[in-house]
C-alpha positions in Angstrom: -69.0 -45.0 34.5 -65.9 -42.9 34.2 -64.1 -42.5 31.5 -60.8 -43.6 30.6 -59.2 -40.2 30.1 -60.7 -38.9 33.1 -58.8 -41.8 35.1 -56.1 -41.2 33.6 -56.0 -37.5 34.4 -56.6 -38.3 37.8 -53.9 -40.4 37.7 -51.4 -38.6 36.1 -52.4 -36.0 38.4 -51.8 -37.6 41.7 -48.5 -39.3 40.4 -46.6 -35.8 39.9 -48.6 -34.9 43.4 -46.9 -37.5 45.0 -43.2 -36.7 43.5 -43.6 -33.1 44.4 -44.6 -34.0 47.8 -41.7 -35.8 48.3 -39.3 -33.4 47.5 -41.5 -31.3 49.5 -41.5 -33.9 52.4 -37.2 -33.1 52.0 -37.9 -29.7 53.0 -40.7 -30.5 56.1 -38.0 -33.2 57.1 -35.2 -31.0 57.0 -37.0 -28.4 59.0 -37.8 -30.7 61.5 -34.3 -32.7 61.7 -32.2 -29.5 62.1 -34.9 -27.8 64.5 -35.3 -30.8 66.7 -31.7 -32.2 66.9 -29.7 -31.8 70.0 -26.9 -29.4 69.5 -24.7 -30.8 72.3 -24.4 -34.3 70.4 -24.5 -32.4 67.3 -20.7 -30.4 68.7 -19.5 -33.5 70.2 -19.8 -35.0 66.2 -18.1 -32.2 64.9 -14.9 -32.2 68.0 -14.8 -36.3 66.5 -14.3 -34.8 62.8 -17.5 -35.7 61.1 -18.2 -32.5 58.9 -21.5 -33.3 58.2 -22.3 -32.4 62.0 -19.7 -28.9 61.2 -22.4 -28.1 58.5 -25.4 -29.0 60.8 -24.2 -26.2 63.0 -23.1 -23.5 60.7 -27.3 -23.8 59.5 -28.3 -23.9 63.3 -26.5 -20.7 63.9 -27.9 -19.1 60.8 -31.1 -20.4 61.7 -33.5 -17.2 60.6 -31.7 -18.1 57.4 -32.0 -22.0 57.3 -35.7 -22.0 58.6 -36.7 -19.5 56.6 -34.9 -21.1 53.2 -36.4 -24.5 53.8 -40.2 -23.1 54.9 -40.0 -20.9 51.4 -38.7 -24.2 49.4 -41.4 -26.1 51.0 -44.6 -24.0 50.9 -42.9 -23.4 46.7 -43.6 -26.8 46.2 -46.3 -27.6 48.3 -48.4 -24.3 45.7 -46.9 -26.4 42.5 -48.5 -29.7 43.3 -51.6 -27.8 44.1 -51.5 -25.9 40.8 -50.1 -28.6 38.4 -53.1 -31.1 39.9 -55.6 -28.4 39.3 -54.4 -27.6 35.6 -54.6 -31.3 34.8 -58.2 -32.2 36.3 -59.7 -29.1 35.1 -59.9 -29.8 31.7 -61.4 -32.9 31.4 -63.6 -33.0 34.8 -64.7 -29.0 34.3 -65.8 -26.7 37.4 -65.4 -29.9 39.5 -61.9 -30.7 38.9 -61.3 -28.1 41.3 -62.7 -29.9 44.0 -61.4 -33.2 43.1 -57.6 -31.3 43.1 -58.0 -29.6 45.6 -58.7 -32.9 48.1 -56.2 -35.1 45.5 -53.6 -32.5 46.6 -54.2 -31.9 50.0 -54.2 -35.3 51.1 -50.9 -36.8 49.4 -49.0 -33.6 51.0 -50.6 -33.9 53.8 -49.3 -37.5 53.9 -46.5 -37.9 51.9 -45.3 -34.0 52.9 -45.9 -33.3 56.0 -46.7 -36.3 58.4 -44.6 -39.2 57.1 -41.3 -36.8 56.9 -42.0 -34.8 60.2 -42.8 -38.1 62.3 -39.7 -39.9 61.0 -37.4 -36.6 61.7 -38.6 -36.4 65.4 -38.0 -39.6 65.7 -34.3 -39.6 64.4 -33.3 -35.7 64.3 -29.8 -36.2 64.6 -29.8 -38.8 61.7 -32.0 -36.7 59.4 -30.3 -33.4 59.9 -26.5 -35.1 59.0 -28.5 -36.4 56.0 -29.8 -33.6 54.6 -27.5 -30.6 55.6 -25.6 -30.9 52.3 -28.7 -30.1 50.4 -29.8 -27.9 52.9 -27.2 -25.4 52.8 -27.5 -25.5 49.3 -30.8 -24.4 49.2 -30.2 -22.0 52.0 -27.6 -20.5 49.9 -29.8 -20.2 46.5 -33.2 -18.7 48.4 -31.1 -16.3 51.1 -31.6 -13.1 48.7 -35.3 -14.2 48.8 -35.2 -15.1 52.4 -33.7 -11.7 53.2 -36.3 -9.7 51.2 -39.0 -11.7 53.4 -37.0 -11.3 56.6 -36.9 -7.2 55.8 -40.6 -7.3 55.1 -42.1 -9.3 58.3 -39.2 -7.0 60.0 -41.1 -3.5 58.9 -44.7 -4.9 59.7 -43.8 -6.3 63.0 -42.3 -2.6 63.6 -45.9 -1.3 62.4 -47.5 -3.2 65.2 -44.9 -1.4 67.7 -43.1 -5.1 67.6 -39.1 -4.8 67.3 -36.9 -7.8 66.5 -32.9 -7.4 66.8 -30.9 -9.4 64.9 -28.9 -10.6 67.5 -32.0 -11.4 69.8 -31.1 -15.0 71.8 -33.1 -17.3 70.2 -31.4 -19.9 71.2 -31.5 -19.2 75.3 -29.4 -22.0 76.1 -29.4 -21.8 79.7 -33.1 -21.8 80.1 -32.9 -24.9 77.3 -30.7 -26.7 79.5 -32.9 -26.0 82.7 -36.1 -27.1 81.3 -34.3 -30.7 79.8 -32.9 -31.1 83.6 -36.3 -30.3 85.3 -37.9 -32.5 82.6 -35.4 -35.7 83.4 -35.9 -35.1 86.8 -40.0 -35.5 86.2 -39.7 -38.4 84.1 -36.9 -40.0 86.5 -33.8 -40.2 84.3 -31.9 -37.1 86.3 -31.9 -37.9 90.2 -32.3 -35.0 92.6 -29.2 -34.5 93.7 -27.7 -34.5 90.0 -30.6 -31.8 89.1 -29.6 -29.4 91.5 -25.8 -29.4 91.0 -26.7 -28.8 87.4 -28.9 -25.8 87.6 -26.9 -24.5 90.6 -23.9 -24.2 88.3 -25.9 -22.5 85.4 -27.2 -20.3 88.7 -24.1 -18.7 89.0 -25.1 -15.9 86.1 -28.0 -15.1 87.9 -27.2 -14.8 91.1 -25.0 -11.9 92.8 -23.0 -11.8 95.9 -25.6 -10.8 98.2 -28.0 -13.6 97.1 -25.7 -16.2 99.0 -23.4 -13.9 101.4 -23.0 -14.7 105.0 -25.2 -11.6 106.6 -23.3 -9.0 109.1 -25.4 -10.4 112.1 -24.3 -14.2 111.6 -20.4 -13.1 111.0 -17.9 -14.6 113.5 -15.5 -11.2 114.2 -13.0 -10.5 116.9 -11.8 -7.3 118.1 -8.4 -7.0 117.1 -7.9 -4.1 120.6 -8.4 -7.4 123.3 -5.2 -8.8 124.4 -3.2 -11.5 122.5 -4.2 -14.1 124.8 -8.3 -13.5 124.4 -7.9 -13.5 120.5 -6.2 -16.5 120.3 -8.9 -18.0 123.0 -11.9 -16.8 120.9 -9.9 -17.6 117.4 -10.1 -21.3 119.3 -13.5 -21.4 120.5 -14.5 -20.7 116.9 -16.0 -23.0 114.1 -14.4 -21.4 111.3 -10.0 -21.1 110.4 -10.4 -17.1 108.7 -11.8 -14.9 111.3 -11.9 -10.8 110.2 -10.6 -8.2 112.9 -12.2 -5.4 114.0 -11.4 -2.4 115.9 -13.7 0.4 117.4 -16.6 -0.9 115.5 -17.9 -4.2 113.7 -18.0 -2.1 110.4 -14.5 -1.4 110.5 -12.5 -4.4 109.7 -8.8 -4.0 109.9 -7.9 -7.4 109.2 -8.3 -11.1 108.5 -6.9 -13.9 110.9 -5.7 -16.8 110.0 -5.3 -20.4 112.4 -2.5 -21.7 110.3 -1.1 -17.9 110.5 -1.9 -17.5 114.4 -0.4 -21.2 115.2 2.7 -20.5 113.6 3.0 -17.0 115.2 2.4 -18.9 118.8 5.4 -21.4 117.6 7.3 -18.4 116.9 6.9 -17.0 120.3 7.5 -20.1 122.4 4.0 -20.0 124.0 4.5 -16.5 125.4 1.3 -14.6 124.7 2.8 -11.5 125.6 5.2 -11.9 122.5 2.6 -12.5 120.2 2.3 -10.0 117.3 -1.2 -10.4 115.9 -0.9 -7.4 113.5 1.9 -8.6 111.8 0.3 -12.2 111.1 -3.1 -10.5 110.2 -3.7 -10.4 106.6 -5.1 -7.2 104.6 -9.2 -7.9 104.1 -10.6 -8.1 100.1 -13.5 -6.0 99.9 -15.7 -7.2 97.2 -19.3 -5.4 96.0 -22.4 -7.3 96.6 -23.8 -6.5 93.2 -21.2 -8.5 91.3 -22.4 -11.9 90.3 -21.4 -15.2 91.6 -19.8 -16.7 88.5 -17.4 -13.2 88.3 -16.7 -13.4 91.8 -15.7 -17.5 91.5 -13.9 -16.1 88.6 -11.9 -13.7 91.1 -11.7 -16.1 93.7 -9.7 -18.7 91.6 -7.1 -15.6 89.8 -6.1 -14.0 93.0 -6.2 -17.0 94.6 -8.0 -15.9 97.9 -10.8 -17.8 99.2 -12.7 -14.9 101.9 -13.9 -11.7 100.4 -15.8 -9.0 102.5 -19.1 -7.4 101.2 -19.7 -4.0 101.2 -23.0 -1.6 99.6 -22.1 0.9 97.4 -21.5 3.5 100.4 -19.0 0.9 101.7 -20.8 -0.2 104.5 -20.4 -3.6 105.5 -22.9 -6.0 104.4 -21.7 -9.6 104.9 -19.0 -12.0 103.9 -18.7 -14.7 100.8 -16.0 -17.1 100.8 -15.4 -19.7 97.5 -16.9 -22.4 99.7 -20.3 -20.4 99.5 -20.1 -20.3 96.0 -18.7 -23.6 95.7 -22.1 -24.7 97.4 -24.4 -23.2 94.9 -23.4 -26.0 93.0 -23.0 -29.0 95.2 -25.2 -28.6 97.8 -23.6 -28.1 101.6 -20.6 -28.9 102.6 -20.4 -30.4 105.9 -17.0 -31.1 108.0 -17.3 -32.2 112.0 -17.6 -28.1 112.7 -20.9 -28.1 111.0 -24.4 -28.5 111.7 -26.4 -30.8 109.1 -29.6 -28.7 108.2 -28.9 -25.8 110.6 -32.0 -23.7 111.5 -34.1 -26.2 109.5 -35.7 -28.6 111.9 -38.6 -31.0 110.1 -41.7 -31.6 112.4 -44.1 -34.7 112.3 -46.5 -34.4 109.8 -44.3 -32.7 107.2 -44.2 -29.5 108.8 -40.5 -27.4 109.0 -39.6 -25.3 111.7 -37.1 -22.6 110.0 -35.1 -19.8 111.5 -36.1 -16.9 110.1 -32.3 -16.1 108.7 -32.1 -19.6 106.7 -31.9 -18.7 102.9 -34.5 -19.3 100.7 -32.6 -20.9 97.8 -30.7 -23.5 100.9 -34.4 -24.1 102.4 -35.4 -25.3 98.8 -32.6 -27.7 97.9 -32.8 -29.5 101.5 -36.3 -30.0 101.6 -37.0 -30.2 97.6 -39.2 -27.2 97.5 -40.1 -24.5 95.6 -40.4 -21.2 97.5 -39.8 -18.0 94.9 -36.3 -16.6 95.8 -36.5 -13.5 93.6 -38.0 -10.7 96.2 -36.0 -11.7 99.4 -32.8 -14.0 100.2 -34.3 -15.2 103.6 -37.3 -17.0 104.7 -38.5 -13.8 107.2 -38.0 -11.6 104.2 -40.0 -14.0 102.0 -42.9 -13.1 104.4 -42.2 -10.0 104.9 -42.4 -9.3 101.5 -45.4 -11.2 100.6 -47.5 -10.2 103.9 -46.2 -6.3 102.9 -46.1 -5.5 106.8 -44.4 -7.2 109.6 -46.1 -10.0 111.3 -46.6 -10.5 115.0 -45.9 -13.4 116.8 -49.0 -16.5 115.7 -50.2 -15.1 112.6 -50.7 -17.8 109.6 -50.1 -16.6 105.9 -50.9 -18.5 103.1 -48.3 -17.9 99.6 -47.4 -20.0 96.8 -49.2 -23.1 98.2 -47.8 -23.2 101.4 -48.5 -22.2 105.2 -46.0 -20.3 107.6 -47.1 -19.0 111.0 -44.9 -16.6 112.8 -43.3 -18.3 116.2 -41.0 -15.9 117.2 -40.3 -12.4 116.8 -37.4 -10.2 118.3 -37.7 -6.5 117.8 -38.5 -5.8 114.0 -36.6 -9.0 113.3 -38.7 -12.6 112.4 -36.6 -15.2 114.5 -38.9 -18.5 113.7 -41.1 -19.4 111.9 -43.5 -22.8 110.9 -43.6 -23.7 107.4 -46.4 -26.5 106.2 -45.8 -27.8 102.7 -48.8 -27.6 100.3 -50.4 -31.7 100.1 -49.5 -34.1 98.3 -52.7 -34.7 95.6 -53.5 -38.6 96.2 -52.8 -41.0 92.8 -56.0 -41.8 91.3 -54.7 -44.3 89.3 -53.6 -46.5 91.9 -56.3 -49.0 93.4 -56.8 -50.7 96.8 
């Protein structure tokens, strides 16, 4: 039969175990609340005033700091329960007190510290973190000399192991955050489709440069600006789009851009009369733009100088393509069809889930209108896409196999892919559901 004192040892142990754990469990939640919350809800609090949300995201930006202030406050507390338990069962339960501490200790913090104050802070992380950021900057405040010393030492022995950390590495990498959420609604079916890809094709814009989404040479509309009044105006007519660039001696040499609205009111001007027409004084100079700049610089330019049609040119200044703001405009919404356009053009779905593809159809536009995946990082175009992957150039009824899915070469002009077949990889069949 056990003694009295012993029970009460074990009892006055486990009692200051379970207060230390708590404060402890402060820490663990604090950790978890500030870690877990959302920062965008978290700024919208503080635009509305509430400066418990301001103080929330001074820690999150110092968040080596706040981490590394609660972790050492935490693991502090959770070695004083373990030592004061130990002291007080020792004595009167001897050699085995140490034992009985030891699983006293490490199941009320594993309780009482850990669990129960981690569970409830994922649960409610913006609700925890407003609570405890007073005392959490507090104590991020009191431990920082500490914190630095620690920060300085894993610093040095991650350098030992050839490891380097910068202090302003981006821990935070927002726009890959904010992609993962949007491809995780979309999973779970709380982001449709269509509001998934506007989303990421906005925070594409970084990423992606002018020649990832320019018009290529070979699929511009151009006119020579030499021909007689009357045939410009015929083929300025005849063509789908209202800017049409001039050229004169050679396709690479554009002189000019042409405008409908400027070419109608010219014709207005002259009555009719072709011969009166002066198309070089209602030609407008070209914008030459590089195709290494990115997309959301060149929207950026687009919108200051208010111009909507840029040329592309290499760095030798050759000409490359042509990128208009409705391009870039596109990235984000998806195509943008008027009664000129063609839904879907050089994409032409077979029976049986097969896709017949023009070899010039981009890779990032074949994604979005049939909802699939193909890597765009090695090659703008479908033909490319092979070309690159089959590391030759394929003759007319081969079959490749990358990423899951199937292409056979149709046609072939020159060194040039012209068509191709493209077979989706299956659909696995649901198990769970029953006949």
């Amino acid at each position: 039969m056990i003694a009295w004192p012993i029970l009460a040892a074990i009892g006055l142990a486990s009692l200051i175990a379970v207060i230390i754990a708590v404060i402890s469990g402060f820490f663990s939640a604090a950790e978890t609340g500030i870690t877990a919350a959302s920062r965008a809800r978290l700024h919208n609090l503080e635009k509305e005033g509430s400066k418990p949300a301001a103080r929330v995201n001074r820690l999150i930006e110092k968040r080596d700091r706040t981490i590394g202030g609660l972790l050492l406050g935490n693991n502090l507390l959770n070695t004083l329960a373990a030592a004061v338990t130990t002291s007080l069962l020792t004595k009167p339960l001897g050699d085995i007190g140490v034992a009985v501490a030891t699983g006293v200790t490490t199941v009320i913090v594993l309780i009482f510290a850990e669990v129960l104050p981690k569970t409830y802070a994922i649960a409610f992380p913006e609700r925890v973190a407003l609570w405890v950021s007073r005392p959490a900057a507090w104590v991020t405040t009191i431990l920082s000399p500490v914190v630095a010393v620690v920060h300085w030492l894993v610093r040095k022995t991650l350098g030992l192991l050839g490891l380097k950390i910068t202090a302003d590495a981006d821990v935070f990498a927002a726009r890959a955050e904010l992609r993962g959420a949007v491809d995780l609604g979309h999973e779970e079916g709380s982001v449709e489709r269509d509001d998934r890809d506007r989303i990421k094709g906005a925070l594409d814009l970084h990423d992606l440069t002018v020649a990832d989404v320019m018009i290529h040479r070979k699929s511009i509309r151009m006119i020579d600006a030499d021909l007689p009044a009357r045939e410009i105006v015929l083929q300025a007519l005849a063509a789908s789009h209202t800017r049409l660039p001039l050229y004169r001696g050679n396709p690479d040499n554009i002189v000019g851009l042409l405008h409908a609205k400027d070419l109608l009111r010219e014709i207005a001007r002259a009555g009719g009369d072709f011969a009166r027409l002066d198309i070089a004084g209602v030609m407008r100079t070209p914008w030459f733009v590089p195709e290494t700049i990115s997309l959301n610089e060149q929207l950026q330019a687009f919108l200051k100088k208010r111009n909507h049609f840029a040329m592309v040119v290499d760095e030798y200044g050759a000409l490359m393509g042509l990128l208009t703001l409705e391009d870039i405009l596109e990235e984000i919404v998806g195509d943008i069809k008027d009664e000129h356009d063609v839904a879907l053009q050089g994409v032409r779905p077979q029976p049986g889930g097969a896709v017949n593809v023009d070899g010039w159809v981009p890779i990032r536009d074949l994604n979005r209108a049939m909802d699939w995946s193909l890597p765009d990082e090695e090659a703008v175009t479908i033909a490319g896409l092979v070309i690159h992957e089959a590391q030759t150039i394929p003759e007319p009824g081969q079959r490749f196999s990358f990423h899951g899915y199937r292409f056979q070469v149709l046609r072939k002009n020159r060194n040039q892919i012209v068509a191709l077949r493209i077979e989706p990889p299956e659909e696995e069949p649901d198990m769970t559901k029953t006949g």
